[in-house]
C-alpha positions as CSV (number, residue, x, y, z in Angstrom):
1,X,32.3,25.5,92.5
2,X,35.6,23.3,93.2
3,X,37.7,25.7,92.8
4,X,36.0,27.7,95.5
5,X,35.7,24.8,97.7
6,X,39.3,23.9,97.3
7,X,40.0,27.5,97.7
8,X,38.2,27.3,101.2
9,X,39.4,24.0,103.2
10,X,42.7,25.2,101.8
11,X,42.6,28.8,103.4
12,X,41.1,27.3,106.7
13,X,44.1,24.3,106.8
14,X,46.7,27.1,106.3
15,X,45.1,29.3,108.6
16,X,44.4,27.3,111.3
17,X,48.4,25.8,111.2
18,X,49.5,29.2,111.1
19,X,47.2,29.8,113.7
20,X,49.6,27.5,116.3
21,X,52.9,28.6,114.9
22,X,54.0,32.6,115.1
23,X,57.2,32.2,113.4
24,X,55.6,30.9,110.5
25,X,53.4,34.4,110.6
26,X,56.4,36.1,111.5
27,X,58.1,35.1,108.1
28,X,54.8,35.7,105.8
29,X,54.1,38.6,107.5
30,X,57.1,40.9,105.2
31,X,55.4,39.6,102.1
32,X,51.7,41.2,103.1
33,X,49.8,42.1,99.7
34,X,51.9,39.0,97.3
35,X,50.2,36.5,95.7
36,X,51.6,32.3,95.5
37,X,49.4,30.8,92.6
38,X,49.6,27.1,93.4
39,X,49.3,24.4,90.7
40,X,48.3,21.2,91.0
41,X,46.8,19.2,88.6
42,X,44.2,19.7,88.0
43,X,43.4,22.4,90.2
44,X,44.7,25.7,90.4
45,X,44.9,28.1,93.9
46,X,45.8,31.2,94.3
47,X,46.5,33.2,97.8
48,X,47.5,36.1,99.3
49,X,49.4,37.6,102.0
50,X,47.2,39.2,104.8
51,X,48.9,41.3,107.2
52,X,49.6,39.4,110.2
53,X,51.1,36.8,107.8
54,X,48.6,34.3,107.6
55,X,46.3,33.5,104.3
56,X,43.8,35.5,102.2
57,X,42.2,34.8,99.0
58,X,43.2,36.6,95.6
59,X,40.9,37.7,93.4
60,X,42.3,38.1,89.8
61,X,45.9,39.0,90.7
62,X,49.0,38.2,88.9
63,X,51.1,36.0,91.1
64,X,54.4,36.8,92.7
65,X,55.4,33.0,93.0
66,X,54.3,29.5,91.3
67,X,54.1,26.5,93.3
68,X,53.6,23.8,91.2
69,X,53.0,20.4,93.3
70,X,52.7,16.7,92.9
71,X,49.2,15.6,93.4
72,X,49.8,12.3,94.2
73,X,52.3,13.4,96.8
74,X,49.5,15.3,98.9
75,X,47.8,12.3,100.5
76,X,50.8,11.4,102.1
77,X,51.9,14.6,103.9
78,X,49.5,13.5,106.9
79,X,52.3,10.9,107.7
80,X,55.4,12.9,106.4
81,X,54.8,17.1,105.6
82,X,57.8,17.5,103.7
83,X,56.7,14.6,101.5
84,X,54.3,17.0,99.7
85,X,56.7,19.8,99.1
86,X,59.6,17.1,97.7
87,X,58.7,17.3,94.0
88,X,57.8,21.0,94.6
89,X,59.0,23.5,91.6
90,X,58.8,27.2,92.7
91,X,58.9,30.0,89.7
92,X,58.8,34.1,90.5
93,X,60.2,36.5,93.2
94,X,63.1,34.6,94.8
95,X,63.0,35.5,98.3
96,X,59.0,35.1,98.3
97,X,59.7,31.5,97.3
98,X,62.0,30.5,99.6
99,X,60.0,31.8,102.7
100,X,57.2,30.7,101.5
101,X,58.7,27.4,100.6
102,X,60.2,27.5,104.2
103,X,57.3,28.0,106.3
104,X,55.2,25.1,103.5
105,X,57.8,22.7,104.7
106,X,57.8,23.4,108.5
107,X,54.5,23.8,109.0
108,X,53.0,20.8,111.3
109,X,49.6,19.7,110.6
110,X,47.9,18.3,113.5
111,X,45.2,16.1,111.6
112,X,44.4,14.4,115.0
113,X,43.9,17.7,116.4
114,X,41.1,18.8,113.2
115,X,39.3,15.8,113.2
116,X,38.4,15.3,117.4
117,X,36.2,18.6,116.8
118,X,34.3,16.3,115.0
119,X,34.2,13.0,116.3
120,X,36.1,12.7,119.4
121,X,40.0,12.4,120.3
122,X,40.1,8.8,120.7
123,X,38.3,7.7,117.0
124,X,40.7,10.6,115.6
125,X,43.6,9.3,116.7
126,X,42.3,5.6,115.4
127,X,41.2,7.3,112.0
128,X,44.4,9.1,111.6
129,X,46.2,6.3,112.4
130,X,45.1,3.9,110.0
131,X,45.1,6.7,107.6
132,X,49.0,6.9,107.7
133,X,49.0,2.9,108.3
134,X,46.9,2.3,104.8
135,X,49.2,5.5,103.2
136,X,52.5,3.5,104.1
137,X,51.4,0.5,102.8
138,X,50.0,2.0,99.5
139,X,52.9,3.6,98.8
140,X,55.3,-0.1,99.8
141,X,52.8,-1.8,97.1
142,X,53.3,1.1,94.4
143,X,57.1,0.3,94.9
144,X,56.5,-3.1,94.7
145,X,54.2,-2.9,91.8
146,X,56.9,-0.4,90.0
147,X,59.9,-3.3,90.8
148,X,57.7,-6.0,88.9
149,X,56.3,-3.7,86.2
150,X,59.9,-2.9,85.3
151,X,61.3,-6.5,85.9
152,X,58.5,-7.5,83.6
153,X,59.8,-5.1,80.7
154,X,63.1,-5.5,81.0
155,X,63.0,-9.8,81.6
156,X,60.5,-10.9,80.8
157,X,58.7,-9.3,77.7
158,X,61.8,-7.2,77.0
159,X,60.4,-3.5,75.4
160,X,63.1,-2.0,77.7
161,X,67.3,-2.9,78.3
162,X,68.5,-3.4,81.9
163,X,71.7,-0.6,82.0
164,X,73.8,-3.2,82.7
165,X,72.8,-4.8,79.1
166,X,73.5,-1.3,77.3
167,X,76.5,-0.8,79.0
168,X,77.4,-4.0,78.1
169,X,76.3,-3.4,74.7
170,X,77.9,-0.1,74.2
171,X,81.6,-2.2,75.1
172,X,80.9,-4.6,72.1
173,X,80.2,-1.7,70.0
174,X,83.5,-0.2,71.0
175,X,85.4,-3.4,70.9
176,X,84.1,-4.6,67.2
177,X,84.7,-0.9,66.2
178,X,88.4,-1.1,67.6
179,X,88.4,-5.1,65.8
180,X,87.4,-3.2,62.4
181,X,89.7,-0.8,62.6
182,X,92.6,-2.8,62.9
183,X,91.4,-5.4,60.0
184,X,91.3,-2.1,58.0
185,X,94.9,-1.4,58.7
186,X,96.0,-5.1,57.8
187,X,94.4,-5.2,54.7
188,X,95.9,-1.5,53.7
189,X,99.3,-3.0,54.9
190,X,98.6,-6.4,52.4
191,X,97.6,-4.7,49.5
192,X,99.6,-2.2,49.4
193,X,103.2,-4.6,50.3
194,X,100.8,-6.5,47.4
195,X,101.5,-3.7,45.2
196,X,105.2,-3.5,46.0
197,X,105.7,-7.3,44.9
């Protein structure tokens, strides 16, 4: 049931982009009849190729090319689209991938555009708006929560090293290995001038 309705909004986003840019069909349209599986935790899509290069669903196909995306990154492509195809991995037929990962990348959603055929251009452009507002500043306090989470277990309840600190370890190491190894020549040197006497 998810799956289908994931399977459904995604087709008619897709579609309805492709719909406003012909290059983008113009590049699909040489891979009519392949297959992109894409993968994103936990849900699982899989399209195909129509003719005039736009989307289709496939039914039990193997696919050509594996999209696996970031989730998390999703939510913020209304501010930024390449953000959801920056911690993108692609497996399968080469050249599908790239075009495919092409047109993914340069496709411009128009969210504005979607939502005033529902409730008017002026309260989409305020909803939109505060959308990528509230999406910057979530991702400013997940960086700022990640700085303090990390300051916290590397300063103050130390469960990890700073690199400067292993670094600065590692030279010790070196320098008391270098220390030993002399103190092992001087005592060879004594004992055996030792022996001489």
């Amino acid at each position: 049931m998810i799956d289908q309705l994931v399977t459904g909004v995604s087709l008619a986003v897709l579609n309805r982009m492709l719909g406003r840019e012909a290059w983008a069909r113009e590049r699909l349209a040489p891979f009519a009849g392949r297959v992109a599986r894409f993968h994103a935790a936990p849900f699982a899509l899989s399209l195909q190729i129509a003719a005039g290069g736009t989307f289709a669903e496939a039914r039990a196909m193997e696919p050509d090319v594996t999209v696996g995306l970031d989730l998390a990154a999703l939510p913020l492509a209304l501010a930024d689209p390449s953000a959801a195809m920056r911690n993108v991995s692609l497996q399968g037929d080469a050249e599908f991938a790239q075009a495919l990962g092409y047109v993914l990348q340069n496709l411009r959603p128009e969210p504005e555009e979607e939502l005033s055929r529902f409730i008017g251009d002026a309260a989409a452009q305020r909803v939109v708006g505060f959308l990528r507002m509230s999406a910057g500043h979530w991702r400013a306090l997940a960086e700022r929560m990640a700085e303090a989470g990390a300051h916290y277990a590397i300063t103050e309840n130390p469960m990890l090293v700073a690199r400067a600190d292993v670094a600065q370890f590692n030279a010790d190491v070196a320098r008391l290995r270098d220390d030993v190894a002399r103190l092992e020549k001087r005592i060879d040197l004594r004992v055996r001038s030792a022996r001489v006497a």
